[in-house]
C-alpha positions in Angstrom: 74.3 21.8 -3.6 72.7 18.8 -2.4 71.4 16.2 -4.5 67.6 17.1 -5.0 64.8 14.3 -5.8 64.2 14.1 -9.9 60.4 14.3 -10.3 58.6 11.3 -11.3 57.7 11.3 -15.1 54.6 8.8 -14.7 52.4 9.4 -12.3 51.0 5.9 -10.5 48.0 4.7 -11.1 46.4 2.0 -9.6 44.2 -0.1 -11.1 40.9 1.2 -9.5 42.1 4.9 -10.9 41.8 3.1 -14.4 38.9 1.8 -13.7 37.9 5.0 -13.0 39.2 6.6 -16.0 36.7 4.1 -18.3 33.8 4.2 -16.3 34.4 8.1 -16.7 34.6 7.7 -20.6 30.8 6.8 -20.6 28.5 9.6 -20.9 25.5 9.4 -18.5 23.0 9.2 -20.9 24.6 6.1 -22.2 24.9 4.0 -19.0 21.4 5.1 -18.2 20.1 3.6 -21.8 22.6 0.6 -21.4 21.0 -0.2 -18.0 16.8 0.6 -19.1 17.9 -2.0 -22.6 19.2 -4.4 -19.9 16.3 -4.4 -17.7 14.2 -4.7 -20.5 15.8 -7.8 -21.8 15.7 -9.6 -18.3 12.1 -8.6 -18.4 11.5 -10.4 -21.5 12.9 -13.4 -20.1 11.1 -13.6 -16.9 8.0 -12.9 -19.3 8.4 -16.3 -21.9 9.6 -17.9 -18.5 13.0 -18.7 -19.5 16.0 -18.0 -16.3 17.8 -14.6 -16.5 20.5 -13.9 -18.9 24.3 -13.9 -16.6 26.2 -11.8 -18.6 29.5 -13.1 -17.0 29.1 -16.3 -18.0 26.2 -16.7 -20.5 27.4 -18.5 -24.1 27.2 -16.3 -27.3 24.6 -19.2 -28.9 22.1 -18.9 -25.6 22.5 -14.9 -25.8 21.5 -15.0 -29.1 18.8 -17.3 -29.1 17.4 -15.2 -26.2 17.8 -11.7 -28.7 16.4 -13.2 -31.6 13.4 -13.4 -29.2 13.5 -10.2 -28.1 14.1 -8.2 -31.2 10.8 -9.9 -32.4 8.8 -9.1 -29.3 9.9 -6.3 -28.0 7.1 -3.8 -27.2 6.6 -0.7 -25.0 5.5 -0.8 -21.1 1.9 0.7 -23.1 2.4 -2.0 -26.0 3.3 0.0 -28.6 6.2 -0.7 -31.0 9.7 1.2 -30.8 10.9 3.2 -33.0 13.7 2.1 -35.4 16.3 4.2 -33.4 15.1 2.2 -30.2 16.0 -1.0 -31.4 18.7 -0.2 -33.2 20.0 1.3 -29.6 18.8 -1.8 -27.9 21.5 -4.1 -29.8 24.2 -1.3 -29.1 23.4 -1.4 -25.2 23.2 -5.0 -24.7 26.6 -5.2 -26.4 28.1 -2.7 -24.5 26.9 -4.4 -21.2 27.9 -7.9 -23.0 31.2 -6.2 -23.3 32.0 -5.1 -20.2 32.1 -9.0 -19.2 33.3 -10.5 -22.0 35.7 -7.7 -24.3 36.4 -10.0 -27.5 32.9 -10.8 -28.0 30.4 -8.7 -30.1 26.5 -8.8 -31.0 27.3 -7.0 -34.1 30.1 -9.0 -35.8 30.3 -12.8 -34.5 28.6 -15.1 -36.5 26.4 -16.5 -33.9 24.5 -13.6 -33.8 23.9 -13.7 -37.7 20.4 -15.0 -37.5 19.2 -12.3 -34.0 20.8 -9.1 -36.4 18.9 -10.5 -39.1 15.7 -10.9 -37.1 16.4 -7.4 -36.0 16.6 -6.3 -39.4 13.4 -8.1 -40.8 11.3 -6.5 -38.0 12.7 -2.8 -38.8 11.8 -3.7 -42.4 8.5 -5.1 -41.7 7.6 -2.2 -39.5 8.4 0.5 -42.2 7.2 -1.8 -45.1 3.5 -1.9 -42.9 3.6 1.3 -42.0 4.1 0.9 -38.6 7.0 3.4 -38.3 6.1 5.9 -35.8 6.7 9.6 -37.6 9.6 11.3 -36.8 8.8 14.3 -34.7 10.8 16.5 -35.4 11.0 20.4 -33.3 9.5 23.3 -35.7 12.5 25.6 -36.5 12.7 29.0 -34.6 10.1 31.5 -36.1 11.6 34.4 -37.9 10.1 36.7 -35.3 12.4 35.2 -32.8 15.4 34.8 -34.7 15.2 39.0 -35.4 14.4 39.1 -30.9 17.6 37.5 -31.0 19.6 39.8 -33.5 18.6 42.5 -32.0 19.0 41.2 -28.4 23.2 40.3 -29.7 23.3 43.5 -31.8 26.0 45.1 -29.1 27.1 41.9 -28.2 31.0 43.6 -29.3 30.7 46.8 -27.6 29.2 45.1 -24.2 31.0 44.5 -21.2 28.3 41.7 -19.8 29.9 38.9 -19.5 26.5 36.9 -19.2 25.3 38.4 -22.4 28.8 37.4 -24.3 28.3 34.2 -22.3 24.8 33.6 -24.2 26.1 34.9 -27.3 28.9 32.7 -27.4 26.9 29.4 -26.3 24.0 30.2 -29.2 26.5 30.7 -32.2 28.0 27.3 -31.0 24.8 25.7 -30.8 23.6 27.4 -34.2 26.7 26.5 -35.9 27.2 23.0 -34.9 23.8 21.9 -34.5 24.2 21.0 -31.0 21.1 19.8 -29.3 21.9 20.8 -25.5 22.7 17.3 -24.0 25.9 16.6 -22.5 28.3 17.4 -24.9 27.8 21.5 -24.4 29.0 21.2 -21.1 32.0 19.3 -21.6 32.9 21.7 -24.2 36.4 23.1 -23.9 38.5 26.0 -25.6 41.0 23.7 -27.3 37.7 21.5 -29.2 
């Protein structure tokens, strides 16, 4: 019996794969809102004429001087204010682009920051406290007419053999249940979630 090759137990990666693996770890959605927040914030600067923000290299005290700024301006392309969630979202991207340049660093915690967060914060209150606040617009709930449609439409749903209709069946209850909205994370589920 000759001496057969024992299989690897690691595979090799190299470090592009692993760059790979993290970049993959982002949903879409997220590097598309981390990208528009970013834009937005070199806007700004090019707008009060100050240089654009390097986020390889630019100091915690200048980046912050730069969002305190921002949090207080920031407007709309039509003018309008954003919404609560917006800013809030703002502050998330530009740390997760900060981030990707500079790992121990964070808008959120470091101390430098304390007086941009707060900024942040005064404008949210200020917005709510005048009124400001856009109302939330929220979808009307399915009409009872249509919730009976769909009863009756997944009334056989055990004694079919469609797999389309089981298909359907399957992604509403999910949806129902869990209160999914549709976005990416329905198509990433998988069996074992």
């Amino acid at each position: 019996m000759a001496d057969e090759p024992v299989p690897k137990r690691f595979a090799s990666t190299t470090p592009s794969d692993r760059a790979q693996f993290v970049a993959d770890a982002v949903p879409e959605n997220t590097k598309r809102s981390t990208k528009s927040w970013i834009t937005a914030l070199q806007e700004y600067c090019k707008q009060v004429k100050k240089p654009d923000i390097e986020f390889e290299t630019v100091d915690g005290g200048l980046l912050s001087t730069r969002l305190e700024g921002f949090y207080a301006d920031a407007r709309k392309k039509n003018g309008k204010k954003y919404r609560r969630n917006s800013l809030l979202a703002s502050r998330g991207a530009i740390n997760r682009h900060w981030q990707t340049f500079q790992p121990r660093r964070n808008i959120f915690k470091d101390p430098e920051f304390q007086t941009a967060n707060r900024i942040l914060d005064g404008v949210l209150k200020a917005t709510k406290r005048l009124g400001e606040e856009p109302a939330v617009n929220h979808k009307s709930a399915l009409a009872d007419a249509d919730l009976q449609v769909l009863d009756s439409y997944f009334a056989d749903i055990l004694e079919t053999a469609d797999p389309r209709k089981l298909t359907y069946y399957v992604w509403y209850t999910i949806t129902t249940h869990f209160c999914l909205r549709g976005g990416e994370v329905q198509c990433k589920l998988k069996k074992s979630d």
